[in-house]
PDB file with SEQRES, HELIX, SHEET and CRYST1 records, atoms N, CA, C and O in Angstrom:
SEQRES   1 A   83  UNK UNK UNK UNK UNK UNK UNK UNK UNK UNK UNK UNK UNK          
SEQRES   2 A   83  UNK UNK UNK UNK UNK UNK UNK UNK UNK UNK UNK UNK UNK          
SEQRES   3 A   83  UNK UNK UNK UNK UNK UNK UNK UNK UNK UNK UNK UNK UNK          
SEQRES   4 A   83  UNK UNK UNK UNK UNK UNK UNK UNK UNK UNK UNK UNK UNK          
SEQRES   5 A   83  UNK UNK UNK UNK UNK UNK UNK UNK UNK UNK UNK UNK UNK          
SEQRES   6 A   83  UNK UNK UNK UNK UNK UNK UNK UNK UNK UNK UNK UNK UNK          
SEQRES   7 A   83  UNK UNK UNK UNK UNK                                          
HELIX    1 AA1 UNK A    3  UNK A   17  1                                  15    
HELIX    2 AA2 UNK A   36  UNK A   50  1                                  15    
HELIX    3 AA3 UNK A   53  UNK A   77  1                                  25    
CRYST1    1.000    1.000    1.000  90.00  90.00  90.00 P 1           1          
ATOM      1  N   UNK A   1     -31.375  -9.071  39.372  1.00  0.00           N  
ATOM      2  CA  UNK A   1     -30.024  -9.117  39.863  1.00  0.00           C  
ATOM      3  C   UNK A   1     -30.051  -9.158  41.386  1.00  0.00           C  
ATOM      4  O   UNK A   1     -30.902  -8.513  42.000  1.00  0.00           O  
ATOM      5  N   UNK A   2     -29.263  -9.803  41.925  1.00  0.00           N  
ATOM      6  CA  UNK A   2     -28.956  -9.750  43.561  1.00  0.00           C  
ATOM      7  C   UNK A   2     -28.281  -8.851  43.965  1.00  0.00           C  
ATOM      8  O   UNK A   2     -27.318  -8.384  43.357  1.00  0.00           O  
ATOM      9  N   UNK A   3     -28.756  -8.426  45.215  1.00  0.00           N  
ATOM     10  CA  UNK A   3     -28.231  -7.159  45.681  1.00  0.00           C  
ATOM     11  C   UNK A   3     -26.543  -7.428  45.719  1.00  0.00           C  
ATOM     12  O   UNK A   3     -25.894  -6.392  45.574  1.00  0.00           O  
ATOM     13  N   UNK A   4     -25.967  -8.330  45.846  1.00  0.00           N  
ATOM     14  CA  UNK A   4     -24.536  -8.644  46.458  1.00  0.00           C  
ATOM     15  C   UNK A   4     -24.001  -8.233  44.430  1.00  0.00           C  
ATOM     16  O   UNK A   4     -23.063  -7.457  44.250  1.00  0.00           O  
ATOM     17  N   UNK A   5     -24.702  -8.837  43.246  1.00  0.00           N  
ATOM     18  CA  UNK A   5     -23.924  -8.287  42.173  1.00  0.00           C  
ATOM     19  C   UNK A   5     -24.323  -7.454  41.798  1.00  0.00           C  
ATOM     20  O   UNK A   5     -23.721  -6.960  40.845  1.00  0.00           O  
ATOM     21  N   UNK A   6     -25.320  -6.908  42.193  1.00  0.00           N  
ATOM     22  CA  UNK A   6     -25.816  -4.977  41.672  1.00  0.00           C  
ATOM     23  C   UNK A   6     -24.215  -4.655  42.646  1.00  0.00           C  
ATOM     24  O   UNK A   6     -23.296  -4.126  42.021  1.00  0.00           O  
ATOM     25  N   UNK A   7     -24.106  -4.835  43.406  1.00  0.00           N  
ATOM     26  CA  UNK A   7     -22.675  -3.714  44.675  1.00  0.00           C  
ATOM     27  C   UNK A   7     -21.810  -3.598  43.709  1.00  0.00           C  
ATOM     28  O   UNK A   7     -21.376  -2.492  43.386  1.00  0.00           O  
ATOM     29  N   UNK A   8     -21.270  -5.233  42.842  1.00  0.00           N  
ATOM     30  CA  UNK A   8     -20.316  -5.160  42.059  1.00  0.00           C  
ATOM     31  C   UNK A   8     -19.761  -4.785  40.749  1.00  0.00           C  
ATOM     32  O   UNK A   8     -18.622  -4.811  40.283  1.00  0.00           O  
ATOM     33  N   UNK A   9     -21.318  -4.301  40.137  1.00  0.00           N  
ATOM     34  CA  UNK A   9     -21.270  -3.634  38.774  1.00  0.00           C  
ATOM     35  C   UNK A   9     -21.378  -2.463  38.595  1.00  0.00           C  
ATOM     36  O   UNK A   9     -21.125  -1.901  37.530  1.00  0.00           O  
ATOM     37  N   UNK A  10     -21.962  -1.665  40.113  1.00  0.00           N  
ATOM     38  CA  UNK A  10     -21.792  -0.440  40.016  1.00  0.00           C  
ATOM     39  C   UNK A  10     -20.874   0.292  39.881  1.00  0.00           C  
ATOM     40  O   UNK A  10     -20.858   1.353  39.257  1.00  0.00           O  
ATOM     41  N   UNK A  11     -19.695  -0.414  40.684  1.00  0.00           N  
ATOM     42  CA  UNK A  11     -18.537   0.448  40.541  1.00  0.00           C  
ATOM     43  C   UNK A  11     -17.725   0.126  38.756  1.00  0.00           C  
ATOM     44  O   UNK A  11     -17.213   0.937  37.983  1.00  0.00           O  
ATOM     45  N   UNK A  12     -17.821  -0.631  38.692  1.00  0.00           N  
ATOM     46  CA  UNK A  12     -17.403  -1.221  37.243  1.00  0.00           C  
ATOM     47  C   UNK A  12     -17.733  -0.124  36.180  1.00  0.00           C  
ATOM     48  O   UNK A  12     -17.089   0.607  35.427  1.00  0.00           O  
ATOM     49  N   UNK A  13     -19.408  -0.420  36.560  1.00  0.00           N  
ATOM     50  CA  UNK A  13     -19.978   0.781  35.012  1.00  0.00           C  
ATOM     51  C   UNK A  13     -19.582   1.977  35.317  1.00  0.00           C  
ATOM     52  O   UNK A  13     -19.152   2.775  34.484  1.00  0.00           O  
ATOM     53  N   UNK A  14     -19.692   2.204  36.535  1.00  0.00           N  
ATOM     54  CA  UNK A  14     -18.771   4.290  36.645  1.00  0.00           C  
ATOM     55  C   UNK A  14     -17.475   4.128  36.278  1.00  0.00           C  
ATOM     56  O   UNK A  14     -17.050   4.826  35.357  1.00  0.00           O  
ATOM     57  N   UNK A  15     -16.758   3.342  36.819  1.00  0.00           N  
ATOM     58  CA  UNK A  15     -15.256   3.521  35.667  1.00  0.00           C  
ATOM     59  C   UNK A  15     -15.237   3.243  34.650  1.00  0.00           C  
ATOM     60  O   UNK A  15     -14.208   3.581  34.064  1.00  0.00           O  
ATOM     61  N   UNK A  16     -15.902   2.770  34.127  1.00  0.00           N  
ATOM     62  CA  UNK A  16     -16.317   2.371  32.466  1.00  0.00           C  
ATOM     63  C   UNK A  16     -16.789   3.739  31.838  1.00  0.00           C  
ATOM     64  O   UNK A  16     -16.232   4.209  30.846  1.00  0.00           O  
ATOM     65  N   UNK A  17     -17.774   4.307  32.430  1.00  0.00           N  
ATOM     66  CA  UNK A  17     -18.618   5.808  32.463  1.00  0.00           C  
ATOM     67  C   UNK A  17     -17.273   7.145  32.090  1.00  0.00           C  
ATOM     68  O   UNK A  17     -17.184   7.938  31.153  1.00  0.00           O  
ATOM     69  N   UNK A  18     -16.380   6.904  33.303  1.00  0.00           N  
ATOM     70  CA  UNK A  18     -15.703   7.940  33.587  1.00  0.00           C  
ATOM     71  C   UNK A  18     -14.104   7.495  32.626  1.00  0.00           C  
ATOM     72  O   UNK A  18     -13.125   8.234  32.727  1.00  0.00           O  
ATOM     73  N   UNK A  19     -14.066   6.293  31.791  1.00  0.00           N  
ATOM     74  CA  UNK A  19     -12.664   6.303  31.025  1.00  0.00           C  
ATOM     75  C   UNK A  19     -13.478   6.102  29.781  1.00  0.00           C  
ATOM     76  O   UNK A  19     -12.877   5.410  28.960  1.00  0.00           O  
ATOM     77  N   UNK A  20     -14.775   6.538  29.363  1.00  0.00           N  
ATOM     78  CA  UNK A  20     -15.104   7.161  28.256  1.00  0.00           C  
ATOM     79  C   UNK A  20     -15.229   7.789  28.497  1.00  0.00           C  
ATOM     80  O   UNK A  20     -16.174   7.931  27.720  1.00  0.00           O  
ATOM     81  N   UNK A  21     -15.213   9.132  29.270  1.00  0.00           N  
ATOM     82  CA  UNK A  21     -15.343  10.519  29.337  1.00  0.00           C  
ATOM     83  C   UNK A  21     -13.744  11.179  29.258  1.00  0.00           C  
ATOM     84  O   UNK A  21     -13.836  12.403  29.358  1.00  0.00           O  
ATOM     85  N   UNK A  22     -12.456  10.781  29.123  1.00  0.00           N  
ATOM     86  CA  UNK A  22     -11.091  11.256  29.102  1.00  0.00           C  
ATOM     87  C   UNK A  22     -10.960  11.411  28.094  1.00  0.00           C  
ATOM     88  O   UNK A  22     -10.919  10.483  27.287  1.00  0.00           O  
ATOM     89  N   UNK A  23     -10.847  12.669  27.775  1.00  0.00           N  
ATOM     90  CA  UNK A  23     -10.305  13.186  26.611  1.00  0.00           C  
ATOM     91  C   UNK A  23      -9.029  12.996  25.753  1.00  0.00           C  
ATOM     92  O   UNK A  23      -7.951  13.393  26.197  1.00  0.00           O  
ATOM     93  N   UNK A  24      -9.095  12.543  24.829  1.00  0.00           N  
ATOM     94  CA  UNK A  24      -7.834  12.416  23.847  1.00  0.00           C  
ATOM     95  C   UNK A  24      -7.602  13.134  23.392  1.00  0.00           C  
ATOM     96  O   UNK A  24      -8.498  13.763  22.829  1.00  0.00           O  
ATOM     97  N   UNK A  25      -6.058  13.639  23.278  1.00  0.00           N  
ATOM     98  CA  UNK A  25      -5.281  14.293  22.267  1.00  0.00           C  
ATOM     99  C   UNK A  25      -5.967  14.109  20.619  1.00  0.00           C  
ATOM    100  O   UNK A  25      -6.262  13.040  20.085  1.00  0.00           O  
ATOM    101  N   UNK A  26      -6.103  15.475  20.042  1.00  0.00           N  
ATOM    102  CA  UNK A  26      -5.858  15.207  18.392  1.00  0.00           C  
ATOM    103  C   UNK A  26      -5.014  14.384  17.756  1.00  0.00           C  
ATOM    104  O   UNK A  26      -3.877  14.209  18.192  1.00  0.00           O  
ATOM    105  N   UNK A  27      -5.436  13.810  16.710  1.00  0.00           N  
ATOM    106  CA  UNK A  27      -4.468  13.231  16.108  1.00  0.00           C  
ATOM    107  C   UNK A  27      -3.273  13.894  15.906  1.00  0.00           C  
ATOM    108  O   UNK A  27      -2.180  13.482  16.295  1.00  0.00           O  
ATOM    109  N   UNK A  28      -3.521  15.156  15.160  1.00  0.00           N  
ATOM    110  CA  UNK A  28      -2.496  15.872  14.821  1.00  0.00           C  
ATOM    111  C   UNK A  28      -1.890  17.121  15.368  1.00  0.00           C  
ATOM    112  O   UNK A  28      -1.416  18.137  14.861  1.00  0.00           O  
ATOM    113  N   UNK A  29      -2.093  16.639  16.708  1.00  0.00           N  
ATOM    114  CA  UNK A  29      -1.617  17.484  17.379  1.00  0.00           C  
ATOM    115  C   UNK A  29       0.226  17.087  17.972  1.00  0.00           C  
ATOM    116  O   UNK A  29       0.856  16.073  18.270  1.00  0.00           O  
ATOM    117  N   UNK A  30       0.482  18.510  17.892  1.00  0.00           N  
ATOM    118  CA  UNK A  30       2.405  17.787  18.028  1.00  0.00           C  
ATOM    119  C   UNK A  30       2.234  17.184  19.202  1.00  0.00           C  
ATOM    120  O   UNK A  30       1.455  17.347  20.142  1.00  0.00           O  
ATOM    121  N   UNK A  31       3.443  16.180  18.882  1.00  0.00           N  
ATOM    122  CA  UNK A  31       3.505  15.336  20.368  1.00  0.00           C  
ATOM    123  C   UNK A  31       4.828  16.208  21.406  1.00  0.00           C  
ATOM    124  O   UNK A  31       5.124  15.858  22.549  1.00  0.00           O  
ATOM    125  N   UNK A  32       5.468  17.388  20.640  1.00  0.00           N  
ATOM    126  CA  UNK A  32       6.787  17.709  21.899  1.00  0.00           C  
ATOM    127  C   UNK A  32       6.515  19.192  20.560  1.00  0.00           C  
ATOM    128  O   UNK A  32       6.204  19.357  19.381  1.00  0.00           O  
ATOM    129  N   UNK A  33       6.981  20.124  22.053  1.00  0.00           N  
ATOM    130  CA  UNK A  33       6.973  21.971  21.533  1.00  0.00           C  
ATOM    131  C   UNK A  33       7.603  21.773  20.657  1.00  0.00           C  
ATOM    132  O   UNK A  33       8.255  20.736  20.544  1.00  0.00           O  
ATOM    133  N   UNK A  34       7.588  22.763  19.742  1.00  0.00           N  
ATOM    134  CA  UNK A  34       8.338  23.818  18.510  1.00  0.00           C  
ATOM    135  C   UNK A  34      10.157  23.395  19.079  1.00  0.00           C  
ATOM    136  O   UNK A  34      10.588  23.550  20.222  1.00  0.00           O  
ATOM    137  N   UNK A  35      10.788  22.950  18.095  1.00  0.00           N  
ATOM    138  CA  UNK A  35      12.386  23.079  18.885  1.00  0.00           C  
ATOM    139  C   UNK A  35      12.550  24.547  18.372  1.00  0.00           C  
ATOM    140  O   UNK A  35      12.142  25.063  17.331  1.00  0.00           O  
ATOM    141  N   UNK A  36      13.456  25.197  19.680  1.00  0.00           N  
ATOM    142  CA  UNK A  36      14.040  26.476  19.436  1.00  0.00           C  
ATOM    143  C   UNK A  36      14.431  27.239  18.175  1.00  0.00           C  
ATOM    144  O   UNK A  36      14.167  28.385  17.813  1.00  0.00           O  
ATOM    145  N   UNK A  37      15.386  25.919  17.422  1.00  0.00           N  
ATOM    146  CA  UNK A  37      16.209  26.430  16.069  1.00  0.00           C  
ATOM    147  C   UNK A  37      14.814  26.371  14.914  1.00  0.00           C  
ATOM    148  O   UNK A  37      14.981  26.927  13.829  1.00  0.00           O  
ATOM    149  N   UNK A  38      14.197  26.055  15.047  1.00  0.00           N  
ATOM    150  CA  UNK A  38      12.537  26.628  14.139  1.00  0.00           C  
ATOM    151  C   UNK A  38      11.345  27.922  14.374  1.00  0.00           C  
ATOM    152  O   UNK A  38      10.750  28.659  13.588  1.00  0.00           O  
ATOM    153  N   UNK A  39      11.346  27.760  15.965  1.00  0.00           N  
ATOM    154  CA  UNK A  39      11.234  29.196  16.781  1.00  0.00           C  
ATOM    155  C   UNK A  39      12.034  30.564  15.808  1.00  0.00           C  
ATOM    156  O   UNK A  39      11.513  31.484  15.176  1.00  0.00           O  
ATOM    157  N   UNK A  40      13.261  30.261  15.994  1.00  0.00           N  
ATOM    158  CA  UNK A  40      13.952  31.227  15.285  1.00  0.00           C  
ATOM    159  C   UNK A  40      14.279  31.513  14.011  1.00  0.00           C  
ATOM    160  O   UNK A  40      14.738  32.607  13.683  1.00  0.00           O  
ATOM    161  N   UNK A  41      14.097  30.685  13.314  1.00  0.00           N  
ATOM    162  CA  UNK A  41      14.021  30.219  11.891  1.00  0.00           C  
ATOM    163  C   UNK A  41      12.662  31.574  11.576  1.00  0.00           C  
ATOM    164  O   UNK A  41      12.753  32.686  11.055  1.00  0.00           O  
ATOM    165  N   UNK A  42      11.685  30.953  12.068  1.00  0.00           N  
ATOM    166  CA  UNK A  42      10.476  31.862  11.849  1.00  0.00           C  
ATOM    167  C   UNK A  42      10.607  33.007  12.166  1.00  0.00           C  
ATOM    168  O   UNK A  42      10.186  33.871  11.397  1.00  0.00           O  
ATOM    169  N   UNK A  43      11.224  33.369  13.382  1.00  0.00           N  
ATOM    170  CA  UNK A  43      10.829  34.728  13.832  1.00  0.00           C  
ATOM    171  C   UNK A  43      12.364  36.081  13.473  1.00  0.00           C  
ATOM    172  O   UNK A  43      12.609  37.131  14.066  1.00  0.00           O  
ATOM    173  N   UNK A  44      13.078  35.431  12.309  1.00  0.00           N  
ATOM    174  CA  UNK A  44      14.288  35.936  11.609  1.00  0.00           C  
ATOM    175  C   UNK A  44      13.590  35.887  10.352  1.00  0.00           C  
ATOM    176  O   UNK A  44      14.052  36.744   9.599  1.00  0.00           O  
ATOM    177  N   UNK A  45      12.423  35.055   9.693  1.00  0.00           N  
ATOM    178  CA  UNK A  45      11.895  35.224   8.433  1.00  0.00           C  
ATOM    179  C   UNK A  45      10.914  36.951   8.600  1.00  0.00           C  
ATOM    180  O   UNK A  45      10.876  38.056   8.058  1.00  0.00           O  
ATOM    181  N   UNK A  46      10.339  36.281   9.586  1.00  0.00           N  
ATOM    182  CA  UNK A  46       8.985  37.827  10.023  1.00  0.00           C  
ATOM    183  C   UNK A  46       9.911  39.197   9.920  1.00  0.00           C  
ATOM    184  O   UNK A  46       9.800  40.046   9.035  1.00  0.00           O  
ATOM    185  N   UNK A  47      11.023  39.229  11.226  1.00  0.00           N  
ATOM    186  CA  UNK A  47      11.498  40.345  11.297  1.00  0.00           C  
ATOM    187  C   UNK A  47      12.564  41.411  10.507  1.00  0.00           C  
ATOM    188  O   UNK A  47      12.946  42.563  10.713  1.00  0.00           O  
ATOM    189  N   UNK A  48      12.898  40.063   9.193  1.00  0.00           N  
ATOM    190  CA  UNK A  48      13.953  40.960   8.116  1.00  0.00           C  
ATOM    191  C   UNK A  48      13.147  41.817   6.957  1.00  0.00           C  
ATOM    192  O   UNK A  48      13.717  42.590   6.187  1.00  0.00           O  
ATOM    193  N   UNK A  49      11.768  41.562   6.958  1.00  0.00           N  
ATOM    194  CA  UNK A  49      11.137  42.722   6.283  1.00  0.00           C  
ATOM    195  C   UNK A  49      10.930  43.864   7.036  1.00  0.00           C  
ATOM    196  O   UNK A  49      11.108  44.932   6.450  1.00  0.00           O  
ATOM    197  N   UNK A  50      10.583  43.890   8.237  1.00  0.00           N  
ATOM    198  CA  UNK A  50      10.116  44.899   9.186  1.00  0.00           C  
ATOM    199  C   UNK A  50      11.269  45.836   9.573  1.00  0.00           C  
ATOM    200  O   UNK A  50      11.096  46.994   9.953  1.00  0.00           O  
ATOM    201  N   UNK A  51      12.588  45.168   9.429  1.00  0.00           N  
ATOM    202  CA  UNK A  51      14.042  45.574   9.778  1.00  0.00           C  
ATOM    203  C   UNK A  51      14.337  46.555   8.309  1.00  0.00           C  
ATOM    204  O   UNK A  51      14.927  47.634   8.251  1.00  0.00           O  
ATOM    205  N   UNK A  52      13.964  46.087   7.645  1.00  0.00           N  
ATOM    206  CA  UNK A  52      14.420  46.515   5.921  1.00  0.00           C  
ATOM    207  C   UNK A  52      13.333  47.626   6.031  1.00  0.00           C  
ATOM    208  O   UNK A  52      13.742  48.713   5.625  1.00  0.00           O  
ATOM    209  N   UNK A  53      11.966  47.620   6.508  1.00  0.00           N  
ATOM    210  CA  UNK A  53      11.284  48.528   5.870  1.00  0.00           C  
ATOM    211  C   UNK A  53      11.220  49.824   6.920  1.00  0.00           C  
ATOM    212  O   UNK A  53      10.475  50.782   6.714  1.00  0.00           O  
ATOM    213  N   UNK A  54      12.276  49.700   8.294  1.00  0.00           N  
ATOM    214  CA  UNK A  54      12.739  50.513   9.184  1.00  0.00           C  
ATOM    215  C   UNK A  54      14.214  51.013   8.739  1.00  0.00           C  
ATOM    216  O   UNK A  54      14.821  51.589   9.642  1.00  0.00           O  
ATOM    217  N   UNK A  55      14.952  50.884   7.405  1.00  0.00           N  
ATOM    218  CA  UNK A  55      16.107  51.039   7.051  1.00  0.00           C  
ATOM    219  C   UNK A  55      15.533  52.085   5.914  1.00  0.00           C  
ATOM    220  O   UNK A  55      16.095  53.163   5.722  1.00  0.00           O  
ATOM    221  N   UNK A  56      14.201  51.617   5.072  1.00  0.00           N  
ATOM    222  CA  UNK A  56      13.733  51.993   4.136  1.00  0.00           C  
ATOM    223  C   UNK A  56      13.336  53.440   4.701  1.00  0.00           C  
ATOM    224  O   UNK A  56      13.834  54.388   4.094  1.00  0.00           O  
ATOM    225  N   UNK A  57      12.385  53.765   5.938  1.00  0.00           N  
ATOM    226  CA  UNK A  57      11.725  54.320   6.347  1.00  0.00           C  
ATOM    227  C   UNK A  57      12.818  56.004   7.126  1.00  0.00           C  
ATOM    228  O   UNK A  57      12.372  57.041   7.617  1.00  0.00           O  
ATOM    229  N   UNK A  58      14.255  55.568   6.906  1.00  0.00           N  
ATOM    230  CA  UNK A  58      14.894  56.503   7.694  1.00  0.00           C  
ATOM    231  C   UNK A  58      15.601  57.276   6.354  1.00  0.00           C  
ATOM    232  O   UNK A  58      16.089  58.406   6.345  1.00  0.00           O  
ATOM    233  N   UNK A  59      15.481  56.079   4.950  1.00  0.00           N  
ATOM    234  CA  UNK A  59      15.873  57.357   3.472  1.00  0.00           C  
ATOM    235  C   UNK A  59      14.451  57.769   3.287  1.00  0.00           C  
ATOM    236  O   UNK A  59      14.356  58.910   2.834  1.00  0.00           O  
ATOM    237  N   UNK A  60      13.550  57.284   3.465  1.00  0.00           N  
ATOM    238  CA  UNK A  60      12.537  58.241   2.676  1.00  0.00           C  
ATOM    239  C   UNK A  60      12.236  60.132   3.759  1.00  0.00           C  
ATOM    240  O   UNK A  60      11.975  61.274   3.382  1.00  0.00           O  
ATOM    241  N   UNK A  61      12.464  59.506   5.093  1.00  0.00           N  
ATOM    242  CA  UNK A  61      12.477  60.857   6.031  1.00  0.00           C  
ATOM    243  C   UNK A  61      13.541  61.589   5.335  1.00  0.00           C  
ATOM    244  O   UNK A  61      13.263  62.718   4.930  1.00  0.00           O  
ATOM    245  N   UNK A  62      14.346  61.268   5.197  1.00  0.00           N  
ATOM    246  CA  UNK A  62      15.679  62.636   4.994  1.00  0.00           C  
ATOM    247  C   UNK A  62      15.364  62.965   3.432  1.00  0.00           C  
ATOM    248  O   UNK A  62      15.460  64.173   3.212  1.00  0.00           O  
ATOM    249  N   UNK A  63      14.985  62.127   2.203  1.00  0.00           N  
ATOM    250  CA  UNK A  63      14.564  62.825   1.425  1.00  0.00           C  
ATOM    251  C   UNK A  63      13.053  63.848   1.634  1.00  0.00           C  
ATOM    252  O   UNK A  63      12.716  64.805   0.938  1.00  0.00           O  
ATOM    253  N   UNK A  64      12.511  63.403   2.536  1.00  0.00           N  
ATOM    254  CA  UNK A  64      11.580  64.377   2.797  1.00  0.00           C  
ATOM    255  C   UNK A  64      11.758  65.389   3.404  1.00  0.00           C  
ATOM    256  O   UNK A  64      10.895  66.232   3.160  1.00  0.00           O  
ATOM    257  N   UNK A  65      12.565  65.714   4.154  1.00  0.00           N  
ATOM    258  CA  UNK A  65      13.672  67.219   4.577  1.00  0.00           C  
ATOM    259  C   UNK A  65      13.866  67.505   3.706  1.00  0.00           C  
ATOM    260  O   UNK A  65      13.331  68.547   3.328  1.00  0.00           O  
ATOM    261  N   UNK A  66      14.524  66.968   3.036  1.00  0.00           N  
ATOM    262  CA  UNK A  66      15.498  67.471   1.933  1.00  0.00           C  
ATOM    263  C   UNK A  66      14.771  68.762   1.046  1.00  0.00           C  
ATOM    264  O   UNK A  66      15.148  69.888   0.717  1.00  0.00           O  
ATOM    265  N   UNK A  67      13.036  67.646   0.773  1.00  0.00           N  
ATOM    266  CA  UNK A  67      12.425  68.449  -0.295  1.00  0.00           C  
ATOM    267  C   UNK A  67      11.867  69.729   0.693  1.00  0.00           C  
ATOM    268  O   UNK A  67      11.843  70.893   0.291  1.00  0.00           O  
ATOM    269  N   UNK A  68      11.500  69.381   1.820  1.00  0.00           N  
ATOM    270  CA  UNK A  68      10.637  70.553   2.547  1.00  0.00           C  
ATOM    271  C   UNK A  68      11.766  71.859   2.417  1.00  0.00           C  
ATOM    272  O   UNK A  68      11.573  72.961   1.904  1.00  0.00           O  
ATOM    273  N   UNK A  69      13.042  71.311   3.088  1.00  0.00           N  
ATOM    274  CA  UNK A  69      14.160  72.622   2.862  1.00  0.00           C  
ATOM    275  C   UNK A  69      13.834  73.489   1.628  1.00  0.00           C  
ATOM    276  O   UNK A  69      13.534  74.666   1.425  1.00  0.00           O  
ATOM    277  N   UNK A  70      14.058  72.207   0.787  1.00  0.00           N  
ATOM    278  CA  UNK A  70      14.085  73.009  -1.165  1.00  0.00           C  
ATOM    279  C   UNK A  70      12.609  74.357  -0.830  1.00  0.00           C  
ATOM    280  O   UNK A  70      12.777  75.523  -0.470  1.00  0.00           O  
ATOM    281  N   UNK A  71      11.658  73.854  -1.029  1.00  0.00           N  
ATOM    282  CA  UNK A  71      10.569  74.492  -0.981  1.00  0.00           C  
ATOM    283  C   UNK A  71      10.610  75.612  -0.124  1.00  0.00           C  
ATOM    284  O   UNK A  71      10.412  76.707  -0.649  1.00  0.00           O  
ATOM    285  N   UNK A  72      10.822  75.561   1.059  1.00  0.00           N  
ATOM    286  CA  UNK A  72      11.117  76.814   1.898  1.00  0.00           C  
ATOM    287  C   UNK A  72      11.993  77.711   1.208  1.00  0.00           C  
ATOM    288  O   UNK A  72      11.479  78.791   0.919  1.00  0.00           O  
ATOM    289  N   UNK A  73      13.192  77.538   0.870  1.00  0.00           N  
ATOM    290  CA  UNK A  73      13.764  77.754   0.047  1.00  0.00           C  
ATOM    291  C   UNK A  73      13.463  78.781  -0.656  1.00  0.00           C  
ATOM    292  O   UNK A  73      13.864  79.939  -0.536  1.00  0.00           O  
ATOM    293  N   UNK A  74      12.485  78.168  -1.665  1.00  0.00           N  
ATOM    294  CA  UNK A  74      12.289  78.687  -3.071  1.00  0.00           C  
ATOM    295  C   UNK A  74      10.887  79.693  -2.225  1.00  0.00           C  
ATOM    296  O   UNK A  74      10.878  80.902  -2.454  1.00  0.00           O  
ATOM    297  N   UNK A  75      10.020  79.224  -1.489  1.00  0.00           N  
ATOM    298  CA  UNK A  75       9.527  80.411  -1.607  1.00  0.00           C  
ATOM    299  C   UNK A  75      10.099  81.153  -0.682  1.00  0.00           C  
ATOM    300  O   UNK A  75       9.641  82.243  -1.024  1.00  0.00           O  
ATOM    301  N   UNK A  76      10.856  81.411   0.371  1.00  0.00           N  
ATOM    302  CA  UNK A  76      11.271  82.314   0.295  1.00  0.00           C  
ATOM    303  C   UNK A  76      12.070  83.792   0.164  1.00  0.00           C  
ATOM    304  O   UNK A  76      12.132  84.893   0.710  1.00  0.00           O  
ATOM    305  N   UNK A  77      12.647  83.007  -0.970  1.00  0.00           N  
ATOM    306  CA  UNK A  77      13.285  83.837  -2.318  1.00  0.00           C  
ATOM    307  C   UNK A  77      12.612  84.256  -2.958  1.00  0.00           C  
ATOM    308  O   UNK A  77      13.155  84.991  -3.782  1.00  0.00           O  
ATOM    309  N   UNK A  78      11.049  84.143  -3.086  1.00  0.00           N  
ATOM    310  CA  UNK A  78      10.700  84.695  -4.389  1.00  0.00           C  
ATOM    311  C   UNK A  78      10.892  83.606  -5.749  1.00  0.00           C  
ATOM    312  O   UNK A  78      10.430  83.918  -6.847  1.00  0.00           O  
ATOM    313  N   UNK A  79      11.456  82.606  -5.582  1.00  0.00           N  
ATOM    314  CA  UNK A  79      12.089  82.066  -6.847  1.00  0.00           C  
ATOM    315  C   UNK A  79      10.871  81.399  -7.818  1.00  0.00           C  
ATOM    316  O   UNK A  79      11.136  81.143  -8.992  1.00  0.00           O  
ATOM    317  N   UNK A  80       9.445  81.115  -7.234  1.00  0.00           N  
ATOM    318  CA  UNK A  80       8.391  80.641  -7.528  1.00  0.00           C  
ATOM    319  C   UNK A  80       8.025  81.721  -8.885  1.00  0.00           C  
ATOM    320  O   UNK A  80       8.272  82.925  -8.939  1.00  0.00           O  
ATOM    321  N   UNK A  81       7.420  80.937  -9.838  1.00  0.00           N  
ATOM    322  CA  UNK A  81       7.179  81.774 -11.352  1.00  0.00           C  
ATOM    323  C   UNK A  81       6.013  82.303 -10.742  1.00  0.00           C  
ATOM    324  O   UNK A  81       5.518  81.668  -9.811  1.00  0.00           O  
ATOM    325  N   UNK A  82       5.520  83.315 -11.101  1.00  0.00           N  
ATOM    326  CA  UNK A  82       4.115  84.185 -11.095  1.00  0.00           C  
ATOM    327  C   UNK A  82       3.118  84.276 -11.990  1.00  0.00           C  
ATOM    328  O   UNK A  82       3.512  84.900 -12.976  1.00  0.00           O  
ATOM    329  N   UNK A  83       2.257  84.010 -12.060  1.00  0.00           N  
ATOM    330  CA  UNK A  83       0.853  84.074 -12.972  1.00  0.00           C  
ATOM    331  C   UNK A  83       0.748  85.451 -13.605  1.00  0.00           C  
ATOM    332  O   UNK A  83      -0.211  85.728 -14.325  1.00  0.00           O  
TER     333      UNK A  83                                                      
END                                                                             
């Protein structure tokens, strides 16, 4: 090759070099964010068990007073049967 077309292929093959080295997107990768009204969709599915089992979580406390009272209660009255 002559020095005058070695000058001109060098630069050629490095951009050739360097636009096979650019990375592509996945195929299946989304092309535009999550829209909002799906954002929320999801995060109203997650939080109505966690909401319910914080509704759940405030009857099972007061029946658990309830019983500790009883018990105090009874023992101390005496009301407990004896061996």
């Amino acid at each position: 090759m002559p020095p005058r077309t070695a000058k001109l292929v060098m630069p050629f093959a490095a951009a050739l070099l360097l636009a096979a080295c650019k990375e592509n997107p996945a195929p299946d990768a989304p092309k535009s964010p999550a829209s909002p009204v799906g954002a929320t969709e999801l995060r109203d599915t997650i939080q109505k068990p966690i909401d319910k089992a914080k509704g759940v979580e405030g009857v099972i406390q007061n029946a658990h007073d309830k019983q500790d009272e009883q018990l105090q209660k009874e023992e101390g009255s005496g009301a407990a049967s004896q061996p």
